[in-house]
C-alpha positions in Angstrom: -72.9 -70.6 -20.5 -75.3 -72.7 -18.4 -77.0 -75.9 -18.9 -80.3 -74.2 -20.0 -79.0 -71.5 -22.3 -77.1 -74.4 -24.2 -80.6 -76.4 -24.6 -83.0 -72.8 -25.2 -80.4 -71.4 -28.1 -79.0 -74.9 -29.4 -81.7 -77.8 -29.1 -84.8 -76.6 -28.1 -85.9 -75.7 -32.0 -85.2 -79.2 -33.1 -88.1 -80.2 -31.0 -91.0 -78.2 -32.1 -92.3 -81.0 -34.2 -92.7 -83.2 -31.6 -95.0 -82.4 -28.6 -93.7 -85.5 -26.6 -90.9 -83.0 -26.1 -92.8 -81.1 -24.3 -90.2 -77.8 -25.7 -87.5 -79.8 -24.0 -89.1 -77.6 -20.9 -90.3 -80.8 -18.6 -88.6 -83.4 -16.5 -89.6 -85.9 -18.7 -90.6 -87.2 -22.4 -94.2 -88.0 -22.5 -96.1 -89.3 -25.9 -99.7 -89.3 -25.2 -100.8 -92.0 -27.9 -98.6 -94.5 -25.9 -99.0 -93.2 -22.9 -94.9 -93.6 -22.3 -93.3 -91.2 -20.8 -89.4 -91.2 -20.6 -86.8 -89.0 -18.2 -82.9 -89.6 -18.7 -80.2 -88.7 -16.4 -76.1 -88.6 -16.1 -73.9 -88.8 -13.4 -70.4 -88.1 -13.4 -67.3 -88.6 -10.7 -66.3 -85.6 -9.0 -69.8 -83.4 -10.4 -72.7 -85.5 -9.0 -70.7 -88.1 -6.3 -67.4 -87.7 -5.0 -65.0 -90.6 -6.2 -66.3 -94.0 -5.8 -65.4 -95.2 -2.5 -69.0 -96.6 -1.8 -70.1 -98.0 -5.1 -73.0 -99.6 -3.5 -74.6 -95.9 -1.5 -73.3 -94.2 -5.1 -76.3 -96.6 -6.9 -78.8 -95.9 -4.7 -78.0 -92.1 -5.1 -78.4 -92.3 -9.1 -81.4 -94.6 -8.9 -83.1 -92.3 -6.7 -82.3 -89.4 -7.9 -83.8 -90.7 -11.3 -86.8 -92.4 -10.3 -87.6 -88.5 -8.7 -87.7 -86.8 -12.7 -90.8 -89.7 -13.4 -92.9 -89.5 -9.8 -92.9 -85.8 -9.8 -95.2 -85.9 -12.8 -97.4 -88.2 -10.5 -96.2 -91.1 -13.1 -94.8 -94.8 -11.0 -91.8 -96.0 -12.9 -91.7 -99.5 -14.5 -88.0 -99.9 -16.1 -85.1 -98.4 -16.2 -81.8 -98.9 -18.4 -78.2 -98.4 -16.7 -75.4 -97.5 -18.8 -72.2 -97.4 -17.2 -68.6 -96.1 -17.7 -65.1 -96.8 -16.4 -62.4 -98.7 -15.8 -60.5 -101.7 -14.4 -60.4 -99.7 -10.6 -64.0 -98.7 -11.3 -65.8 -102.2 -12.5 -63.7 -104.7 -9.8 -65.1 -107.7 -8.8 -66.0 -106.5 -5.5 -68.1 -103.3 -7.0 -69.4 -104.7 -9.5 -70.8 -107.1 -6.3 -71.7 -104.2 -4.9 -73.1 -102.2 -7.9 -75.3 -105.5 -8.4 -76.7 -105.5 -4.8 -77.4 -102.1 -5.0 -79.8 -102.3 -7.5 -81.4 -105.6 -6.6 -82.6 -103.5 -3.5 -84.1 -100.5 -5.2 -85.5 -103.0 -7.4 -87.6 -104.1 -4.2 -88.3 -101.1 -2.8 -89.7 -99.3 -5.9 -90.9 -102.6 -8.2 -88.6 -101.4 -10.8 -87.3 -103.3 -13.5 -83.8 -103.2 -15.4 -84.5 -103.3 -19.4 -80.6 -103.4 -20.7 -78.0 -100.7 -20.9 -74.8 -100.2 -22.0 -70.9 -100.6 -20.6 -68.0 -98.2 -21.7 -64.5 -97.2 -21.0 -63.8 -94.0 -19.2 -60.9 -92.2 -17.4 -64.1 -91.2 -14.4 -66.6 -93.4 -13.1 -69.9 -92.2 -15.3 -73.4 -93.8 -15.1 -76.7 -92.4 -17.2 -79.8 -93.8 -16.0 -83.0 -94.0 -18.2 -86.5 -94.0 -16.8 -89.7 -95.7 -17.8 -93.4 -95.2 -16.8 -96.7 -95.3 -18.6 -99.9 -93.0 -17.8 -102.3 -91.4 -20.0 -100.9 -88.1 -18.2 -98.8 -85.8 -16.3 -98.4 -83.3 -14.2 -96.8 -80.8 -16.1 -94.7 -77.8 -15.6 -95.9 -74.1 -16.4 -99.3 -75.0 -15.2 -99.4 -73.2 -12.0 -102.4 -70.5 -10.7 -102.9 -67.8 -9.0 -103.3 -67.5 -5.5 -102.3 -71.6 -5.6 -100.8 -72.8 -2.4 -96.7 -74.3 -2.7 -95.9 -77.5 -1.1 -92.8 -79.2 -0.4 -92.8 -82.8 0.9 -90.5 -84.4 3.3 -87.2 -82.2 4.8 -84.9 -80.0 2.9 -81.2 -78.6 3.8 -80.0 -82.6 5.3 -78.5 -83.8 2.1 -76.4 -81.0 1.8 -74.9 -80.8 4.2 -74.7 -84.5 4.4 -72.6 -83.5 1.1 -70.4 -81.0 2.9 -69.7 -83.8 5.8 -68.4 -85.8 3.1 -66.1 -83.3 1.6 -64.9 -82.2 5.1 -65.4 -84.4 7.8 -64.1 -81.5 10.5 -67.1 -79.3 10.1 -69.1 -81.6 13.0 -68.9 -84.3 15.2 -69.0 -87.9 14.3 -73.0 -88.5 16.1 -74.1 -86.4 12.9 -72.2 -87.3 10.0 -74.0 -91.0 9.9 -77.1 -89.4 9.2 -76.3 -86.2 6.8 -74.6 -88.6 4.9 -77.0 -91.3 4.5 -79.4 -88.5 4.1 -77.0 -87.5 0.8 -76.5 -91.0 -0.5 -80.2 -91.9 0.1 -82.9 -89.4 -0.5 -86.1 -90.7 0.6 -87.9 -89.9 -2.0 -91.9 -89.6 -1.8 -92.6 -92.6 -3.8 -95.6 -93.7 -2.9 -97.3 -90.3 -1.9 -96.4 -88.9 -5.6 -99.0 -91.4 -6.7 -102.1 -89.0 -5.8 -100.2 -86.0 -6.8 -103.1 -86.2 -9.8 -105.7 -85.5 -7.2 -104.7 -81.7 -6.3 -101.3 -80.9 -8.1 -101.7 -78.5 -10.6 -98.1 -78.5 -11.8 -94.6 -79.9 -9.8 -91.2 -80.8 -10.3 -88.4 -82.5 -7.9 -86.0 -80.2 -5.9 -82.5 -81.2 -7.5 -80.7 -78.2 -8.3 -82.5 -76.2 -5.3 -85.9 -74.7 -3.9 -85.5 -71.6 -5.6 -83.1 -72.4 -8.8 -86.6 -75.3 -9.2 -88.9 -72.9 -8.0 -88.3 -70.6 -11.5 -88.0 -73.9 -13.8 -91.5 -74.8 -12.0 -93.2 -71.6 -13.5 -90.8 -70.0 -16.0 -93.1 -69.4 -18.9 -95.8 -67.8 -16.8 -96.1 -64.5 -15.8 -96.6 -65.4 -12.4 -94.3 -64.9 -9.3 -93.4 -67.0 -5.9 -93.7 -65.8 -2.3 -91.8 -68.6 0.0 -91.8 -68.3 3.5 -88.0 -69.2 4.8 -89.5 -70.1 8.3 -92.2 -72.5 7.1 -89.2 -74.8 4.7 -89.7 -78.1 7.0 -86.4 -79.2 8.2 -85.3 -82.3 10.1 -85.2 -82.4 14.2 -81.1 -83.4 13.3 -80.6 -79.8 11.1 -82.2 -77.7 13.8 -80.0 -79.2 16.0 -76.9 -78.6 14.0 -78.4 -75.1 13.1 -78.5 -74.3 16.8 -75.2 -76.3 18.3 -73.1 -75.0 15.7 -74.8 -71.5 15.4 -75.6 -71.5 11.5 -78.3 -70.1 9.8 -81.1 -72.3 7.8 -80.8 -70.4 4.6 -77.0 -71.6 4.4 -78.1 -75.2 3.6 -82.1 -75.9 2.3 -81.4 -73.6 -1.1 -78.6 -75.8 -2.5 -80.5 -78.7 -3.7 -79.8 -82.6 -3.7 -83.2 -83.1 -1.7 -85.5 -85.3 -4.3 -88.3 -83.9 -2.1 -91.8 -83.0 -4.6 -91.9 -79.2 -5.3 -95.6 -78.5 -6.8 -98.6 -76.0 -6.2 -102.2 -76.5 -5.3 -105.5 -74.9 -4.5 -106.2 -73.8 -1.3 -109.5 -76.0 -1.8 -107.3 -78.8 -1.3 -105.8 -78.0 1.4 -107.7 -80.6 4.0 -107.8 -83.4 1.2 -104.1 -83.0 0.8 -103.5 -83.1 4.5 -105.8 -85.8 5.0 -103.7 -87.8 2.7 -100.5 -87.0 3.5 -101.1 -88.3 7.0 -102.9 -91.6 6.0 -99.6 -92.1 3.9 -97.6 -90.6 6.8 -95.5 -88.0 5.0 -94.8 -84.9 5.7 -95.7 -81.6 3.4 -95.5 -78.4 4.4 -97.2 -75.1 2.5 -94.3 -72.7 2.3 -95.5 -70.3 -0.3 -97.9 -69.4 -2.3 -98.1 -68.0 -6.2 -98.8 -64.4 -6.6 -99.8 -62.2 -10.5 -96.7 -60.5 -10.6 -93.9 -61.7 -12.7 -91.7 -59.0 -10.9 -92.3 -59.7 -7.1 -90.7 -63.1 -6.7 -89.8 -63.2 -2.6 -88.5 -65.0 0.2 -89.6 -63.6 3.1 -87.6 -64.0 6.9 -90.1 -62.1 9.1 -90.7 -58.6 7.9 -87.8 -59.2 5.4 -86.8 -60.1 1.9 -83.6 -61.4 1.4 -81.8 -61.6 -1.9 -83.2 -64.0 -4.1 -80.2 -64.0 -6.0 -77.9 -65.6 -3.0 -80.0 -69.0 -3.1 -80.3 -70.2 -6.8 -78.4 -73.3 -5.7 -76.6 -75.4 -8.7 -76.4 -75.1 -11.8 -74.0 -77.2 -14.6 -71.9 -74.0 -16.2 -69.6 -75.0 -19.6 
């Protein structure tokens, strides 16, 4: 059983009374009167990081990776709350140090503020991370149209195989694994850009679990369908490097998530004021798609062919 059939047949009916919920089928929790709108997040040893050997990259990684859930729904975060769990080889002096610089830096970089939290024992080193912004609205999921464009921001494929560097450091040489794995422990995620998102987006989520495993959260209770082009997913100078040096194939390594990057759909009317923006803010977002009527066609096209849709669904938390 899978994270989402666990949530559709178990939790999902306990939250019709409450359209903050949003059906427990959003990123976040957003209550309109208040305009506060909520995402919460858990990372465990060995499932989201491996080990904790770099305390202080592992922080940024969880920070990021939160802050992503809130400025997807074009919404800047204000606080967040850290809870923590572990042990006496987890919470040393020296990474708790570390832990504590961590976050004073993403506190600067994203004017984010800690609210409280919580510390526990545990056999693994565990963190949940929850999320605060205010807006009088979102960009919500399910709200995608026909014929709308599909944008990605930024580069997909570098954290993964940042990830695979990490878990095997004899799959390259030494000049790339500095920057996969940086690329892993430190998504640059569009924080600033996600602020107009408003302007154009008509509904968008963060790539986490992977383009097309997001793709069909994005518009799941549509009957629409996706058409992505494999040769228009932006990659990094770095990756088409590696692709070609160590003669691999693109589709091995943008469909298996871990990229933070902004996943959402637009008008083709917007085309020029999204570009217009995107390079006064000097970010990159490519169109790689766009959303077709048919709830049966979804594709990924290479050329003249369709591959299997199936092979790229990236991750997914199975119990």
């Amino acid at each position: 059983m899978n994270e989402f059939k666990i949530i559709n047949d178990y939790f999902k009916v306990l939250s019709k009374k409450n359209p903050a919920a949003k059906n427990l089928n959003d990123d976040v929790f957003f209550d309109s009167k208040s305009g506060m709108v909520i995402s919460i997040d858990t990372y465990n040893s060995n499932v989201h990081f491996k080990g904790f050997k770099y305390p202080y990259l592992i922080i940024k990684k969880i920070i990021r990776s939160s802050l992503s859930d809130i400025i997807c729904k074009g919404v800047i975060p204000k606080y967040y709350f850290l809870s923590g769990g572990g042990n006496k080889n987890t919470f040393t002096k020296r990474n708790l140090s570390l832990i504590s610089k961590s976050l004073k830096e993403e506190q600067k970089k994203y004017s984010i503020k800690i609210g409280g939290g919580d510390t526990v024992y545990s056999k693994i080193p565990t963190f949940t991370v929850t999320t605060i912004g205010f807006s009088k609205s979102i960009i919500e999921r399910n709200k995608a149209k026909i014929q709308d464009d599909i944008y990605v921001t930024g580069n997909l494929g570098d954290s993964f195989l940042g990830l695979k560097f990490i878990k095997n450091n004899k799959i390259g040489p030494k000049k790339f694994q500095k920057y996969f794995i940086n690329k892993y422990y430190c998504p640059e995620i569009p924080f600033h850009f996600s602020k107009t998102l408003k302007n154009f987006a008509n509904t968008s989520i963060d790539i986490s679990d992977g383009l097309i495993s997001d793709m069909y959260r994005l518009i799941n209770k549509q009957n629409l369908s996706f058409e992505i082009d494999l040769n228009s997913i932006p990659i990094s100078r770095n990756l088409t490097t590696y692709l070609k040096n160590y003669n691999k194939k693109k589709q091995e390594l943008v469909f298996n998530g871990d990229d933070y990057q902004l996943l959402f759909t637009s008008s083709k009317k917007n085309r020029r004021k999204i570009s217009t923006i995107a390079q006064k803010m000097n970010q990159k977002i490519t169109i790689i798609g766009k959303i077709n009527n048919s709830y049966k066609s979804n594709i990924l096209k290479l050329g003249n062919k369709s591959l299997k849709l199936a092979k790229y669904k990236g991750y997914s938390h199975k119990f």
